[in-house]
C-alpha positions in Angstrom: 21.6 129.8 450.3 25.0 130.6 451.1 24.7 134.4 452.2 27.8 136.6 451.7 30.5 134.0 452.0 29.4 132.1 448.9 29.4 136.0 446.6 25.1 135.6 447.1 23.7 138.1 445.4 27.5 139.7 443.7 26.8 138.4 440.4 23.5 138.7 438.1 21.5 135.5 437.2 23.1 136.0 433.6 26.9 135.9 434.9 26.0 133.2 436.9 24.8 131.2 434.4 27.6 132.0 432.3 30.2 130.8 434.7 28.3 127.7 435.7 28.3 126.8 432.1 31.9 126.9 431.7 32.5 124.4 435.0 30.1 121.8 433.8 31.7 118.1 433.0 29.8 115.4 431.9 31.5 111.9 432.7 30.1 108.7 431.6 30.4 105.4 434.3 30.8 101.8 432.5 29.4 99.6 435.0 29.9 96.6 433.6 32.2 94.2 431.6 29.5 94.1 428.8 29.4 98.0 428.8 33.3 98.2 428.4 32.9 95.5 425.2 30.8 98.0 423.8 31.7 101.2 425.1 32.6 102.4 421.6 28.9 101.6 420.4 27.8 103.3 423.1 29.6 106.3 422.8 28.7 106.6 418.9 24.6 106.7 419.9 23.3 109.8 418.4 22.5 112.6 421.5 
């Protein structure tokens, strides 16, 4: 809990989700050579 400095308690739960929404990024790691040879398989997978 951040208190004051961090804008605690400024914002409702609903702007706050709002706003976190539009921040998130979702980055995949390769960690392997195998993974980059099929990184475009990968990437296709449903979900």
């Amino acid at each position: 809990n951040t208190g004051r400095p961090g804008s605690f308690g400024k914002h409702s739960l609903a702007q706050y989700v709002e706003a976190a929404n539009q921040q998130i990024m979702v980055v995949a790691m390769i960690e392997s050579a195998e993974g980059v040879r099929r990184a475009a398989e990968i990437a296709s997978a449903p979900g």
